[in-house]
NUDOMAR-527298 format. One record per atom (N, C-alpha, C, O, CB): residue in three letters; x, y, z. Coordinates in steps of 0.001 Angstrom, whole numbers, padded with zeros to 6 digits, always signed. Glycine has a CB too. Layout:
<tortors>
alaXYZ;...
</tortors>
This chain:
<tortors>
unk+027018+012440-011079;unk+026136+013523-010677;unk+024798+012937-010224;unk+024181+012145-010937;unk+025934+014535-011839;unk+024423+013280-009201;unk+023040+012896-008417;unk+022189+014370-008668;unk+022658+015505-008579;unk+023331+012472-006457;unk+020773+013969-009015;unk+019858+015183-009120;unk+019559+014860-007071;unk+020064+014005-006343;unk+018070+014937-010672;unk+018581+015941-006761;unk+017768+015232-005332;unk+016905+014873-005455;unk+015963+015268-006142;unk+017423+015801-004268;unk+017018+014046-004823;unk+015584+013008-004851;unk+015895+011781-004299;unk+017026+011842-003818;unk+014955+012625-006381;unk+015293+010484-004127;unk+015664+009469-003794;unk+015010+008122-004442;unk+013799+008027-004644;unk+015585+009607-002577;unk+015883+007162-004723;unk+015510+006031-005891;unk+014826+004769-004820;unk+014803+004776-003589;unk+017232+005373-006958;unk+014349+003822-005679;unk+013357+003263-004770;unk+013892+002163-004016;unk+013141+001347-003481;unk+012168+002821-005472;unk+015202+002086-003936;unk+015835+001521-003349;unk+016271+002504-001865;unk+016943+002015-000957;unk+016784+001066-004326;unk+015773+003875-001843;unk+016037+004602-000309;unk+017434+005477-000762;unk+017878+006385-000059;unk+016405+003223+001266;unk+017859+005186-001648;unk+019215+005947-001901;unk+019339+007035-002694;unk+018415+007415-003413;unk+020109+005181-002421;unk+020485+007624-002631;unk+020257+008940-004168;unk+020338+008529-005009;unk+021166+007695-005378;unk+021096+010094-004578;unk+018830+009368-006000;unk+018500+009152-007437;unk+020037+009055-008076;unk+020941+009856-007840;unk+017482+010490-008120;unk+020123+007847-008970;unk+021564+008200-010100;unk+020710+008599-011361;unk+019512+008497-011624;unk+022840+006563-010572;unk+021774+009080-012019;unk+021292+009123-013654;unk+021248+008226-014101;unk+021963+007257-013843;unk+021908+009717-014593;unk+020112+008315-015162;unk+019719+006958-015930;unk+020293+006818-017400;unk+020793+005767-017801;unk+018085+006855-016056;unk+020126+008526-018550;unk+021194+008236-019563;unk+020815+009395-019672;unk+019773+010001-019426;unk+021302+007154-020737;unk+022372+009780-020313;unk+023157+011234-021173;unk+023227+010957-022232;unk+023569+012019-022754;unk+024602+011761-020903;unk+023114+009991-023263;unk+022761+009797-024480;unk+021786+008400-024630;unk+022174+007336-024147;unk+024063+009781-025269;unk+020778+008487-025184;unk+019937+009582-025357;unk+019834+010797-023946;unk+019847+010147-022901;unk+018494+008845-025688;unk+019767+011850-023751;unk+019485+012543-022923;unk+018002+012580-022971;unk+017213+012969-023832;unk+020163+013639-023019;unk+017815+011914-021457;unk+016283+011839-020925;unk+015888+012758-019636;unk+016666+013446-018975;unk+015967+010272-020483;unk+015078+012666-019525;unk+014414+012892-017926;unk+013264+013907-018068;unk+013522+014586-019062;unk+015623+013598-016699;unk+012353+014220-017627;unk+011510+015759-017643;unk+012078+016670-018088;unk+011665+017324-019045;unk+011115+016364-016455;unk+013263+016908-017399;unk+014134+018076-017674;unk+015123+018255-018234;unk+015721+019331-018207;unk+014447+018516-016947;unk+015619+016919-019055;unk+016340+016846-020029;unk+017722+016637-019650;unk+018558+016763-020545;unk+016138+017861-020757;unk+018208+016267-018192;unk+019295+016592-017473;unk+019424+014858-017332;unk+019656+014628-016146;unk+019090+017751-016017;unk+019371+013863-017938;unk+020018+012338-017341;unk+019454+011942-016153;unk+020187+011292-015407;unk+021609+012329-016994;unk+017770+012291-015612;unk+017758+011835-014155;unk+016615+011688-014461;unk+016255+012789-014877;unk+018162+012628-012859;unk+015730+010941-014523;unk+013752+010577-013579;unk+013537+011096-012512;unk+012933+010674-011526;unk+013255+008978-012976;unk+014255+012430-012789;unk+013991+013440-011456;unk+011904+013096-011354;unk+011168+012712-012262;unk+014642+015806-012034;unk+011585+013401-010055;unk+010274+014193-009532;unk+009701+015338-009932;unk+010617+016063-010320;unk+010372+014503-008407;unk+008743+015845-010035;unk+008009+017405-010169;unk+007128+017094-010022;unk+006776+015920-010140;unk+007959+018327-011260;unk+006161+018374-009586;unk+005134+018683-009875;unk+004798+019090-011130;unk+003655+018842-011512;unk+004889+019334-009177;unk+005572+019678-011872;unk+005589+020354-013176;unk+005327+019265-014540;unk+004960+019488-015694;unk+007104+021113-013272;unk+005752+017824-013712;unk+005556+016455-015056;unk+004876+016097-014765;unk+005021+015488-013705;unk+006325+015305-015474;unk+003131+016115-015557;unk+001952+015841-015054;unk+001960+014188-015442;unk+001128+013515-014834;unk+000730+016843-015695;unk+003007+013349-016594;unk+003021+012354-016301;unk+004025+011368-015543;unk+003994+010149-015713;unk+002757+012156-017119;unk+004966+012052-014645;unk+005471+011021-013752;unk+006254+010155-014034;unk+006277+009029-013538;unk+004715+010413-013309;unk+007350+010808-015283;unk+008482+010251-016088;unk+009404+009885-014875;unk+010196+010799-014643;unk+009192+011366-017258;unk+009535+008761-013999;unk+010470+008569-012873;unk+010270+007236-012856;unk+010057+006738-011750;unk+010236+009321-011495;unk+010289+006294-014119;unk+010858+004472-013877;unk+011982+004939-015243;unk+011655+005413-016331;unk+009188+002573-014349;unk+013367+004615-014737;unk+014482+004649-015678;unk+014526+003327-016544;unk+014938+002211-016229;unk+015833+004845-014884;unk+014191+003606-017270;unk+014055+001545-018087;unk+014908+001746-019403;unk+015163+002728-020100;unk+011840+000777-018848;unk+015355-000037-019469;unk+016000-000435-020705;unk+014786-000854-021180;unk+013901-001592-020747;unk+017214-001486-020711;unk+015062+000203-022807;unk+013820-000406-023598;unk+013917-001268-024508;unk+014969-001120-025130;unk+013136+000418-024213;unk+013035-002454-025023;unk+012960-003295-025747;unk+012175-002981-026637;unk+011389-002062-026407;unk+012774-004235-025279;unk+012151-003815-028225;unk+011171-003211-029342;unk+009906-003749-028247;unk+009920-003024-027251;unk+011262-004025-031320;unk+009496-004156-028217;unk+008577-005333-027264;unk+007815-003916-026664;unk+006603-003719-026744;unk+009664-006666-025766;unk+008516-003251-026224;unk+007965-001770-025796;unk+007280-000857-025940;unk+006244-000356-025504;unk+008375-001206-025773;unk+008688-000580-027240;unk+008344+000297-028388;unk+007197+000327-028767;unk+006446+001303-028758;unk+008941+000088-029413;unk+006908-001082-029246;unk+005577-001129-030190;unk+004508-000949-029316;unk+003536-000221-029521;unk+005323-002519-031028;unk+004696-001559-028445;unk+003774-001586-027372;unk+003465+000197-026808;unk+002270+000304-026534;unk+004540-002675-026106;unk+003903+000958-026683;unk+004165+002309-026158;unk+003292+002787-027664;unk+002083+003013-027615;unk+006118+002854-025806;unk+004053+002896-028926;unk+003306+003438-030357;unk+001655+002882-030548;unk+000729+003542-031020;unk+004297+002754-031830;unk+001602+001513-030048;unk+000212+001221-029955;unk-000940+001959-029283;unk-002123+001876-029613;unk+000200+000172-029472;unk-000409+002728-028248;unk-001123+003005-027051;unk-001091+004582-027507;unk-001490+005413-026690;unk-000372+002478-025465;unk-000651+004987-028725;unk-000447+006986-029150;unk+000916+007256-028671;unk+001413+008311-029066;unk-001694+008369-028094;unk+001491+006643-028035;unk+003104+006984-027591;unk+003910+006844-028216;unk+004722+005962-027935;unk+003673+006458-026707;unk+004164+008067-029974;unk+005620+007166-030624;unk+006755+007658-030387;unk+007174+008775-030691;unk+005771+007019-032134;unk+007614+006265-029467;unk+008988+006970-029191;unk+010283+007057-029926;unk+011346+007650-029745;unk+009385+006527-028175;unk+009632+005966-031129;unk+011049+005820-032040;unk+010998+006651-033093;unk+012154+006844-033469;unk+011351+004391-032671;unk+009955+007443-033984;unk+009648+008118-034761;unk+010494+009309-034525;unk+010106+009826-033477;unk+008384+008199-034786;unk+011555+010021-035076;unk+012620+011735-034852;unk+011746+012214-035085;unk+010921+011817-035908;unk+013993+012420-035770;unk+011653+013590-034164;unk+011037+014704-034232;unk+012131+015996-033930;unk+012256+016486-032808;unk+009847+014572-033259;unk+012822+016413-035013;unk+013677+017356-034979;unk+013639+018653-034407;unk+014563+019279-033888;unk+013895+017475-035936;unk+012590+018942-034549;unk+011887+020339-034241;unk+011776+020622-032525;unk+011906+021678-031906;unk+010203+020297-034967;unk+011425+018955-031942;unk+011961+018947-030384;unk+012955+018417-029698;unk+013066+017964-028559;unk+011250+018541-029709;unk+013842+018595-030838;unk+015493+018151-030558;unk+015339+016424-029990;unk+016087+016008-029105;unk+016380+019404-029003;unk+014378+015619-030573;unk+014060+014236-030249;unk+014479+013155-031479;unk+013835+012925-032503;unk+012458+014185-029939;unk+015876+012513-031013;unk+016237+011655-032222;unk+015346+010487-032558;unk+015398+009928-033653;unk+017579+011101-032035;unk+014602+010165-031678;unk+013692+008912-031706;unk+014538+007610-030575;unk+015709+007757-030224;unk+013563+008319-033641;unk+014017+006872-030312;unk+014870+005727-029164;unk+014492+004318-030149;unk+013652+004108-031024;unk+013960+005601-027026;unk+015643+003446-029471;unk+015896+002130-030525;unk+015555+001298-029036;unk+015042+001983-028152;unk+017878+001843-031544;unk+015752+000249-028827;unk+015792-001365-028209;unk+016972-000704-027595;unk+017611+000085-028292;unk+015993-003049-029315;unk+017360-000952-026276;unk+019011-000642-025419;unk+019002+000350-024998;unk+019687+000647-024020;unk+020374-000593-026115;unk+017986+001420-025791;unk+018436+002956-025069;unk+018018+002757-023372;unk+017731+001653-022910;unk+017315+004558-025898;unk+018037+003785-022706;unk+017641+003827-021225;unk+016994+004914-021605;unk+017384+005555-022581;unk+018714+003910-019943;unk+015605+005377-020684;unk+014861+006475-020989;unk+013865+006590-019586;unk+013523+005555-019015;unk+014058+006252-022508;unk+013564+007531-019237;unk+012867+007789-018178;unk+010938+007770-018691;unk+010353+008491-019499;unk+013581+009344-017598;unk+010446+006715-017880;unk+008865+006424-018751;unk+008218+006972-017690;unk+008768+007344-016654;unk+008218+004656-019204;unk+006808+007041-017985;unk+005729+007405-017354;unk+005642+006186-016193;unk+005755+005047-016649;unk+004469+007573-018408;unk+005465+006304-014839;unk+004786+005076-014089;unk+004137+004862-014805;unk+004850+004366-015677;unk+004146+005061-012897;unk+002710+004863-015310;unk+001796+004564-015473;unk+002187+003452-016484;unk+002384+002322-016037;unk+000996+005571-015678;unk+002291+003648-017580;unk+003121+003366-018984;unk+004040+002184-018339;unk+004050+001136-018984;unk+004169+004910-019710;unk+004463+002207-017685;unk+005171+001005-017113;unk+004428+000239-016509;unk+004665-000968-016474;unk+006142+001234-016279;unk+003432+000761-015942;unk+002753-000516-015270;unk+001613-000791-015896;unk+001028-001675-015270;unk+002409-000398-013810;unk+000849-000351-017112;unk+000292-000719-018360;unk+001509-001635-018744;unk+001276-002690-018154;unk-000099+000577-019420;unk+002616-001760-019391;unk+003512-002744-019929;unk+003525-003632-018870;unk+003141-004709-019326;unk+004899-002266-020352;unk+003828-003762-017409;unk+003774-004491-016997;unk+002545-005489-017208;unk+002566-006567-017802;unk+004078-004064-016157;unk+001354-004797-016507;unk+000420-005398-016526;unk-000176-006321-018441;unk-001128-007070-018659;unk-000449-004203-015795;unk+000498-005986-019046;unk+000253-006176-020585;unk+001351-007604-020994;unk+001227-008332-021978;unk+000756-004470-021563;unk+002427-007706-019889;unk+003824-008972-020273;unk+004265-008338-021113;unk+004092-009024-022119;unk+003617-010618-020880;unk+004985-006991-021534;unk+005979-006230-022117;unk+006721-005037-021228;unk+007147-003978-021690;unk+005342-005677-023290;unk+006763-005384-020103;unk+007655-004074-019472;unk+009089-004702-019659;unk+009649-005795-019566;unk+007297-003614-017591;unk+009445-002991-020072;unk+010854-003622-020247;unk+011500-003289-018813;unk+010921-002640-017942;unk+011799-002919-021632;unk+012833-003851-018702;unk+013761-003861-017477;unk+014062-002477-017243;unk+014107-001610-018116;unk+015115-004703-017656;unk+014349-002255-015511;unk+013859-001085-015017;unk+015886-000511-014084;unk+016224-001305-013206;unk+012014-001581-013696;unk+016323-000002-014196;unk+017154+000755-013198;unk+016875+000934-012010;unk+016498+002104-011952;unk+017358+001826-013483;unk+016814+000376-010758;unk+016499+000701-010093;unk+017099+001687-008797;unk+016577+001835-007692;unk+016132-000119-010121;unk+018111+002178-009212;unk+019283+003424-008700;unk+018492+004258-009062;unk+018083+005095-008257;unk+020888+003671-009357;unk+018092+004243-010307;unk+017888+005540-011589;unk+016398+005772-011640;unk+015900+006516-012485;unk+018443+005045-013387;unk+015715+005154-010766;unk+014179+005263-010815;unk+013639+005676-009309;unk+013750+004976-008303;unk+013490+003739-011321;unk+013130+006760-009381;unk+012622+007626-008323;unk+011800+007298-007642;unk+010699+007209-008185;unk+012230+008601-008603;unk+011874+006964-006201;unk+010696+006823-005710;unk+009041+006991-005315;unk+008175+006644-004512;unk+011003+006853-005393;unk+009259+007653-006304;unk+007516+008352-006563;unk+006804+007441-007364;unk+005575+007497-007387;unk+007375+009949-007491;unk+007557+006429-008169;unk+007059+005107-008977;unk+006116+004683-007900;unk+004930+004490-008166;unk+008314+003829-009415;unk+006583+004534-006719;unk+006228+003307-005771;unk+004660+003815-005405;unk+004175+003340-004378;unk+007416+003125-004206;unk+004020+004556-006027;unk+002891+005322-005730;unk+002244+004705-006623;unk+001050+004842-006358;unk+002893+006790-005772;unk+002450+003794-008001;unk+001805+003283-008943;unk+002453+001820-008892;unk+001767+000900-009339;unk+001907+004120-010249;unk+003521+001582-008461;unk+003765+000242-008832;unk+004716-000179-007496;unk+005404+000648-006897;unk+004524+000105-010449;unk+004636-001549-007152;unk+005479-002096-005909;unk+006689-002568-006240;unk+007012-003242-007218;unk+004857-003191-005177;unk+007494-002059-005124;unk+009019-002188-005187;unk+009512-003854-005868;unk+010518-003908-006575;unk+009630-001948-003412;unk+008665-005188-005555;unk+008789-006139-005780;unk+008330-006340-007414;unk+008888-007216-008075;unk+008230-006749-004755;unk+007260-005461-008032;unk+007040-005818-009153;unk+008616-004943-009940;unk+009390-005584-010650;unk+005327-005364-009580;unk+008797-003630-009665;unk+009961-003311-010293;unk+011494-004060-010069;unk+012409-003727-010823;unk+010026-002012-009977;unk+011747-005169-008912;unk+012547-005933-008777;unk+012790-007159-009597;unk+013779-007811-009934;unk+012408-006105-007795;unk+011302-007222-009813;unk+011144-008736-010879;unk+011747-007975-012589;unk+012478-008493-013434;unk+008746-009475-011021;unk+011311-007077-012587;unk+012564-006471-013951;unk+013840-005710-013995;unk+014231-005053-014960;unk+011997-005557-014807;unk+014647-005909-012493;unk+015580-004906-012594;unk+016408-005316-013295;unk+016666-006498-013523;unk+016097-004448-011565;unk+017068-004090-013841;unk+018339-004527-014784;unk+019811-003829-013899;unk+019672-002809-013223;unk+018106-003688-016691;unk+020802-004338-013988;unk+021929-003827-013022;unk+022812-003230-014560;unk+022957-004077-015441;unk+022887-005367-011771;unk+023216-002187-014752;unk+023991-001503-016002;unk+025280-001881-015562;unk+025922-001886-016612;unk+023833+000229-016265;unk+026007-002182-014703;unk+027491-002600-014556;unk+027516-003807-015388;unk+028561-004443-015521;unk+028014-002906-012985;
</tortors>
């Protein structure tokens, strides 16, 4: 299943993961909006390296929060991040590896196709 949109490779957005189920909209994609004022569209494999790094910064992603149907994320999950947040990790030597099928081209507005190449990860 393809949401619309297009990944920064020029092609249709793929899904990034159905378990954990990510995206803005909760549908497996780093879909686009206007409606996600932070710009959840780099699909990344996350590392603790991240994690901590993300909880340092007020972002805790591994902590469950039941109440928003949020199990918490481990090291391996795939999850749709903030550009920004990615290119803070980048710029910091902790971004983790990026999907680049699964990551929307609206990244490319905060970060260059070559810096998200230097972390792509291929899921096959």
């Amino acid at each position: 299943m393809t949401r619309s949109g297009l990944n920064v490779l020029g092609g249709d957005l793929m899904p990034c993961s159905y378990d954990p189920l990510t995206g803005f909209f909760r549908d497996g994609c780093c879909s686009a909006s206007d409606e996600d004022a932070g710009s959840h569209v780099v699909c990344a494999k996350l590392t603790q390296e991240f994690l901590d790094f993300s909880r340092a910064r007020g972002n805790d992603l591994v902590t469950p929060r039941p109440a928003q149907r949020f199990a918490g994320l481990k090291a391996g999950d795939r999850w749709c991040l903030c550009a920004m947040r990615w290119l803070e990790a980048f710029q910091a030597g902790v971004a983790p590896q990026v999907v680049l099928e699964s990551t929307h081209k609206k990244a490319l507005q905060l970060v260059t196709l070559a810096q998200l190449r230097e972390f792509a990860w291929a899921p096959h």
